[in-house]
C-alpha positions in Angstrom: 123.7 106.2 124.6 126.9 107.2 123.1 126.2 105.2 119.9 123.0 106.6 119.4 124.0 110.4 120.0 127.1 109.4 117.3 124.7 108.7 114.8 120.9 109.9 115.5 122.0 113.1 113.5 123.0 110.6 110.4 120.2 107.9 110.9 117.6 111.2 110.7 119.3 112.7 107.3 119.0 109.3 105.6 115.8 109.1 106.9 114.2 112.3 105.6 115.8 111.2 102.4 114.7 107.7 102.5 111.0 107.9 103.8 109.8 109.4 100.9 111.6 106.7 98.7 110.0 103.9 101.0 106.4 105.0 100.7 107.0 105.2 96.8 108.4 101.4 97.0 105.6 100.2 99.3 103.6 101.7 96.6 105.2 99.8 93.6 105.3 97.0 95.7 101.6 97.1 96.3 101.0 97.0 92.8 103.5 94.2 92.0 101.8 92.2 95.0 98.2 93.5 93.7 99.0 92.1 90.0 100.3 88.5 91.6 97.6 88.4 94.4 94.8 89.5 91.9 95.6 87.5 89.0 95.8 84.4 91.0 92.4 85.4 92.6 92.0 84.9 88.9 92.9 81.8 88.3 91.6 80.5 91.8 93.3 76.7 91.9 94.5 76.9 88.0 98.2 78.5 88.7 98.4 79.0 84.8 97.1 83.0 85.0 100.0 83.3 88.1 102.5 81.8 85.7 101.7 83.7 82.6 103.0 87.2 84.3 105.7 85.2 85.6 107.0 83.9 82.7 106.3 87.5 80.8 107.7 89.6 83.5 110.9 88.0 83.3 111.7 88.6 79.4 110.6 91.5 80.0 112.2 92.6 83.2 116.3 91.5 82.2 116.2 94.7 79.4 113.7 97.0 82.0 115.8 96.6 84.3 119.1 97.5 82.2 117.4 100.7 80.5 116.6 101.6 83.9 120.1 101.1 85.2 121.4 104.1 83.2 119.0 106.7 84.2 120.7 106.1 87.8 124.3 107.3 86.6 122.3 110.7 86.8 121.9 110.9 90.4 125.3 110.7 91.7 126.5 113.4 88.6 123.7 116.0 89.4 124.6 115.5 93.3 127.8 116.2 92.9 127.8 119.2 90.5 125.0 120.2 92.6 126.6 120.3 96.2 129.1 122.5 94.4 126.6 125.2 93.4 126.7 124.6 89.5 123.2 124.3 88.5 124.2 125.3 84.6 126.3 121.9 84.5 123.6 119.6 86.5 120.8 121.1 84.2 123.0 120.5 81.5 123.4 117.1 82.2 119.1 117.1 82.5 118.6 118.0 79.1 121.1 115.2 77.8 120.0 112.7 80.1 116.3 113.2 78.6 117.6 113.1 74.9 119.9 110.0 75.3 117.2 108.1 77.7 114.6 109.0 75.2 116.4 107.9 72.1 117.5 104.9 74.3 114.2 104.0 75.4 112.5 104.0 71.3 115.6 101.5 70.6 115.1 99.4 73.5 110.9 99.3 72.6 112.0 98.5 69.1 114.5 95.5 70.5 111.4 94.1 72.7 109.7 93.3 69.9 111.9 92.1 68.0 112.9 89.3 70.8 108.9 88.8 71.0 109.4 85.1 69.1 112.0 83.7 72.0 108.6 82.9 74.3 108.1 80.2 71.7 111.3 79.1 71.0 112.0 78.3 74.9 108.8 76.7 75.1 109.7 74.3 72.8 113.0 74.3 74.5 111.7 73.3 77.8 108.9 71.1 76.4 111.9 68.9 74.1 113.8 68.7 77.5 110.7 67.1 79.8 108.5 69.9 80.7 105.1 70.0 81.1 103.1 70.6 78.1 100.9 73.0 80.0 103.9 75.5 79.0 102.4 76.4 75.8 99.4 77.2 77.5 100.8 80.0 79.6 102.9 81.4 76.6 99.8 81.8 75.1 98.7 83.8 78.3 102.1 85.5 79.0 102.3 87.4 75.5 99.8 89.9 75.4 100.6 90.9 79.2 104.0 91.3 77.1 103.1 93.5 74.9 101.2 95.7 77.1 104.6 95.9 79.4 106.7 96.4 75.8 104.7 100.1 75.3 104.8 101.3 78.6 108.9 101.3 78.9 108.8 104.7 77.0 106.9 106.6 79.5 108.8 104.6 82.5 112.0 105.9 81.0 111.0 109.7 80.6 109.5 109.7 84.0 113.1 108.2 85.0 114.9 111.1 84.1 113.2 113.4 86.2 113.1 111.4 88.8 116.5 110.5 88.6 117.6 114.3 88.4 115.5 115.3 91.2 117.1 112.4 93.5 120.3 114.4 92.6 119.4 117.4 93.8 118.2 116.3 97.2 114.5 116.0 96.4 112.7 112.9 96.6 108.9 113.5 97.4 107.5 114.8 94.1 108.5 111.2 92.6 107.0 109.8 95.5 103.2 111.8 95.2 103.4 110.4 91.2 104.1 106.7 91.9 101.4 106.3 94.9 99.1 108.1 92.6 99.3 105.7 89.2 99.5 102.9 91.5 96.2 103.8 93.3 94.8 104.4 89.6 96.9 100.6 88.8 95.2 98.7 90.9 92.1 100.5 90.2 92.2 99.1 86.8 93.5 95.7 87.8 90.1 95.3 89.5 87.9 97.0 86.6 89.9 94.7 83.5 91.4 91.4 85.5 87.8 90.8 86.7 85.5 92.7 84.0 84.0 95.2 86.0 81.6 97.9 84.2 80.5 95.9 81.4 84.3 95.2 80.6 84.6 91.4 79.6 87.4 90.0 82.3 90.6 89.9 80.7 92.4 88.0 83.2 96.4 88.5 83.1 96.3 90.8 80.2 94.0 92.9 82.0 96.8 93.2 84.9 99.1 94.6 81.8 96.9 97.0 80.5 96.3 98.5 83.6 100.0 98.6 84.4 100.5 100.5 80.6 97.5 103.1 81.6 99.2 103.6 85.2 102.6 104.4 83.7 101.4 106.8 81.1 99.9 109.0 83.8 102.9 109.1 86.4 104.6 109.8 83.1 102.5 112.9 82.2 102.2 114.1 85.9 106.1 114.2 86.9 107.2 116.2 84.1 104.1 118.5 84.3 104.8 119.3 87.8 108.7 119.6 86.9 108.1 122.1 84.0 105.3 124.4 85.7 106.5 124.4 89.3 107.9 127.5 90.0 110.8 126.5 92.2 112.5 124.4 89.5 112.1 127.5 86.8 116.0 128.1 87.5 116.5 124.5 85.4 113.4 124.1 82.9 113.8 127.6 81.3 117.2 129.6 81.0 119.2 126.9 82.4 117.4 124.4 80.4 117.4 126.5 76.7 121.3 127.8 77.5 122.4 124.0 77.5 123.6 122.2 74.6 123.1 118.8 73.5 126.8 117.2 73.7 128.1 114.1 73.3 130.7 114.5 76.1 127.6 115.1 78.2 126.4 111.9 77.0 129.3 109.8 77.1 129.4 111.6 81.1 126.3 110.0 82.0 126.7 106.8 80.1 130.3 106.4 81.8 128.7 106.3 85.4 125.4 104.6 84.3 126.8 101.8 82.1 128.2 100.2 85.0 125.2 100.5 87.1 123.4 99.3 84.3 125.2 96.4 84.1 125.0 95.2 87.7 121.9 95.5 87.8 121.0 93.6 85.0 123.2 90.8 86.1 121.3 90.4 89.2 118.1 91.1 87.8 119.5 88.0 85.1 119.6 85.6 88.0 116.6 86.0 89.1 114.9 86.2 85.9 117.1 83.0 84.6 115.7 81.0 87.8 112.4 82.1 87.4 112.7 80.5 83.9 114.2 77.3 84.9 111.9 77.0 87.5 109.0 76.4 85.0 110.7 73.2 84.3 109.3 71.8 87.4 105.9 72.9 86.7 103.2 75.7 87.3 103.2 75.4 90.7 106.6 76.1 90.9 106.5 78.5 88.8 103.8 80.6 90.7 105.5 79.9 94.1 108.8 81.2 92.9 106.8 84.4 91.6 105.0 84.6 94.9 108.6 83.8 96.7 110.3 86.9 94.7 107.5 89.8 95.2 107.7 88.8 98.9 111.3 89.2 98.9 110.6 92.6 97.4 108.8 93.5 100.1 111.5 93.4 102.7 113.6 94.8 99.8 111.9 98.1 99.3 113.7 99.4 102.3 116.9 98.4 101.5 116.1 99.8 97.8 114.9 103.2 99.8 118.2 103.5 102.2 120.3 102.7 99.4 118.6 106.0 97.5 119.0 108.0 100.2 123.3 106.9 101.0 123.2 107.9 97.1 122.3 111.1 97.4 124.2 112.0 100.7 127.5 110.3 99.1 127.6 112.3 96.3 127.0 115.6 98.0 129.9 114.8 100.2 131.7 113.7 97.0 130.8 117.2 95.6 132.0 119.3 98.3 134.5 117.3 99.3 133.5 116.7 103.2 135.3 113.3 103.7 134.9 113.5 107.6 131.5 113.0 107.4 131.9 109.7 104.6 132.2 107.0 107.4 129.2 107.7 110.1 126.8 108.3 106.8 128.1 105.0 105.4 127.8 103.0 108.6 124.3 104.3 109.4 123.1 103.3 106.1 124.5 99.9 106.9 123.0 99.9 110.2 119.2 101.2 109.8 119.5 98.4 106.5 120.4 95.5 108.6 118.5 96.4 111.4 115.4 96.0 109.2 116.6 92.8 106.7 117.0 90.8 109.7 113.6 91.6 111.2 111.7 91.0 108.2 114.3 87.6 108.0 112.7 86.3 111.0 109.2 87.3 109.8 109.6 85.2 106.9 110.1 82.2 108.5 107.5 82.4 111.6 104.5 83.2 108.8 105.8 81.2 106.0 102.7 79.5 105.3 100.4 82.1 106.2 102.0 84.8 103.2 101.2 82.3 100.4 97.5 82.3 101.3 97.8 86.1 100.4 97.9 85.2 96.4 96.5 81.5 96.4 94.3 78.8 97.8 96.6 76.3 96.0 97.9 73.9 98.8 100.9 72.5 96.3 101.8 76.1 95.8 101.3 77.4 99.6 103.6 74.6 100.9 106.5 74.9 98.0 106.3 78.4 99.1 106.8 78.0 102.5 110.2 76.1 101.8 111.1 79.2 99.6 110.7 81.8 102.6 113.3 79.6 104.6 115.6 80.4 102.6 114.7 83.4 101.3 115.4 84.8 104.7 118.8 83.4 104.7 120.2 85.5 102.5 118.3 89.0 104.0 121.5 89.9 105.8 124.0 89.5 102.1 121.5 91.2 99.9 120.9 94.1 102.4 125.0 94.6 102.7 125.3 94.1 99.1 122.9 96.7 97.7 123.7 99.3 100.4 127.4 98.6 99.7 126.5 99.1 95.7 124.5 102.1 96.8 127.9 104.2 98.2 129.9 103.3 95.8 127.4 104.8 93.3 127.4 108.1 95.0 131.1 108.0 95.2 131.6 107.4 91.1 133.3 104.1 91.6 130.8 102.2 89.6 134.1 100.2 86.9 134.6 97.7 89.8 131.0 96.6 90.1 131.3 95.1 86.6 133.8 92.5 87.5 132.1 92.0 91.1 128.5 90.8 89.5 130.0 89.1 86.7 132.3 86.5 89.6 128.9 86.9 92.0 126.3 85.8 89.7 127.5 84.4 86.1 130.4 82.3 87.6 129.0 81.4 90.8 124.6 82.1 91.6 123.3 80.9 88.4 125.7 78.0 87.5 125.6 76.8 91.6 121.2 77.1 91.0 121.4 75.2 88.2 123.8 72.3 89.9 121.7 72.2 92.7 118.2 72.3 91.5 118.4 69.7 88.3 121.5 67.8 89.4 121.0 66.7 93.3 117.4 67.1 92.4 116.6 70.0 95.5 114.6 71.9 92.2 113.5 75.0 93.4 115.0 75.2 96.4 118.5 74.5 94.7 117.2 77.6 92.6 117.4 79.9 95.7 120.6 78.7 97.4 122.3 80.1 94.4 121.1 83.4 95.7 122.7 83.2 98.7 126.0 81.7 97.6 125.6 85.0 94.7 124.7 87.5 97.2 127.1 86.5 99.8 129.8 86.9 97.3 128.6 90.5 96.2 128.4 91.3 99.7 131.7 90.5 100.5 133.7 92.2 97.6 131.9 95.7 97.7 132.3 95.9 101.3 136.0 95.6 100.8 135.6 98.0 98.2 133.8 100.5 99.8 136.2 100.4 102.5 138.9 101.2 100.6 137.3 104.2 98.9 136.7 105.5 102.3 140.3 104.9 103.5 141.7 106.5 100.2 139.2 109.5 100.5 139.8 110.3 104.1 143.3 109.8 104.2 144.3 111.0 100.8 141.6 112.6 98.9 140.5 111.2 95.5 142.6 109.9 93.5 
């Protein structure tokens, strides 16, 4: 009892914080599961369709994921300016964010099409190397779903900002209302274009894109409507907003917190993305169960993801107003309710690890690779639950250099070169794939917890330095 009445008061604030974050995850998870589960409907026992997204999605998702990164340095800048009453500066810091993520967003379109020819190239790659010809096949498949993801990073991007800036000032349920709306309206249109519903010829995978391109266009165009009528944020979109100046300090403010985060998570996004391509070397089956393997995992993840917002926001309004007594119970609940749940869902994994395949296939080769996956997919639940919360605090306490040098140990030196060993030297293929994870994420646990604890033992007993 004593436990609970030291932190009910901490679990509850990350909570209110948090639940509106998970029901926008469960959302976006719905839609990633929906796009997997519906386009291997699709394909029914051909795992080519499955494979296609697969293979696009992960091109794709190493320079999403980046671009995306650096909208986050936002949060933790407008908490903190925020918590100390200075709306001019965290407005200011609005109107800078949306030029630079703009500008950065038309560059980083630009840049996806450029890199367009590298599907063929690593086809013939992997194809020269031993792989099955069927490869060229679901490059054919994977590029227009490509494309469709290429034209929708704009609108992702500007619906960041707000979102991002909201998060900072203690707000997370508008974004929330957005994304389960376009994802109701996503897999709306998967149905209508994946099968060819209405007189619309079925467009299989592509159809899955396109829907995914319509979807983001309208979360786009609803956010920032609802930010720039509402009347409570007038204070920010109208004097606020036309008194700031566009400044390249403010820039280089932004980028100095989001680079980093950027950076992690593109590394780990990398790892995934880089065994999601190697994986393809042992086939379409493979293939689909690693894809089926990873949007599971994201599942139990969208919690974690959620928790982590919310320790976000509540570290950098302590960071703002300087309350360092409150630093440790916040950052030991968010450890707590995160664990709690990894290691639930951990167990779940293995007890109904060949009844969650079934949910996107009625391939038996795929369904039992699968179920190997989930074994040990729930052995790392506990690492990458300490790991992201852990990356979460140290993001709403500004110390975001050190993650460079943490990922770069975690996942370049040790993950992805310990996958590769393991899955095409002692011949464990894509299981040696995912015990590179939890080698990685054990690492990147490890070091920002020792991190973390220092920041809290320099901020309590010394302020910051």
């Amino acid at each position: 009892m004593k436990f609970w009445s030291r932190y009910k008061d901490y679990y509850k604030e990350n909570f209110r914080l948090a639940l509106p974050v998970i029901l926008s995850q469960i959302g976006q998870i719905t839609v990633q599961l929906a796009d997997t589960a519906m386009v291997g409907r699709y394909g029914g026992d051909d795992p080519t369709p499955m494979a296609a997204v697969s293979y696009a999605s992960s091109l794709f998702f190493i320079v999403f994921i980046t671009v995306m990164g650096v909208t986050f340095g936002l949060t933790p800048l407008v908490g903190e300016h925020y918590a100390r009453g200075n709306k001019a500066h965290a407005t200011k810091l609005l109107k800078n964010g949306a030029v630079l993520f703009t500008t950065l967003s038309i560059l980083t379109t630009m840049l996806l099409i450029a890199i367009r020819p590298l599907f063929g190239l690593m086809s013939k790659w992997m194809i020269a190397t031993g792989s099955d010809s069927s490869i060229n096949e679901v490059v054919d498949m994977a590029l227009p779903y490509y494309d469709m993801m290429t034209w929708s990073l704009i609108p992702v991007m500007i619906w960041g900002t707000v979102k991002q800036f909201l998060e900072g000032i203690g707000n997370t349920r508008i974004a929330m209302v957005t994304i389960i709306s376009s994802n109701a309206l996503n897999i709306f249109l998967n149905w209508i274009f994946i099968f060819g519903k209405f007189g619309i010829e079925p467009m299989g995978a592509v159809g899955a894109g396109l829907a995914t391109l319509i979807a983001r266009i309208v979360q786009c165009i609803m956010l920032v409507s609802y930010f720039v009528y509402a009347p409570k944020f007038k204070e920010y979109t109208t004097k606020l907003f036309a008194k700031s100046r566009i400044s390249l300090n403010a820039m280089r403010e932004i980028l100095k917190v989001g680079t980093p985060i950027a950076f992690q998570m593109s590394m780990e996004a990398s790892a995934f993305v880089v065994a999601g391509i190697m994986v393809l070397a042992f086939g379409a089956h493979s293939a689909s169960a690693y894809q089926i393997g990873v949007n599971t995992m994201n599942v139990s993840f969208m919690i974690v993801i959620a928790i982590g917002s919310a320790t976000t926001i509540l570290c950098s309004h302590i960071y703002g107003r300087r309350d360092f007594g409150r630093l440790r119970n916040t950052i030991n609940a968010a450890y707590q309710m995160g664990l709690a749940w990894n290691i639930t869902v951990a167990v779940l994994y293995v007890i109904f690890r060949y009844d969650i395949p079934t949910l996107f296939t009625s391939n038996q080769e795929v369904i039992n690779i699968t179920a190997n996956m989930l074994i040990f997919i729930a052995l790392f639940q506990v690492s990458d639950c300490l790991q992201a919360i852990s990356i979460s605090i140290m993001r709403g306490l500004q110390d975001v250099k050190a993650l460079m040098p943490i990922v770069l140990i975690s996942y370049i030196v040790l993950n992805i070169p310990i996958g590769y060993l393991l899955a095409f030297k002692c011949g464990l293929e894509s299981i040696g794939l995912i015990i590179g994870f939890i080698v990685g994420l054990s690492c990147a646990a490890l070091l920002t917890i020792l991190r973390v604890r220092r920041d809290v033992k320099q901020m309590e007993t010394q302020g910051i330095n």
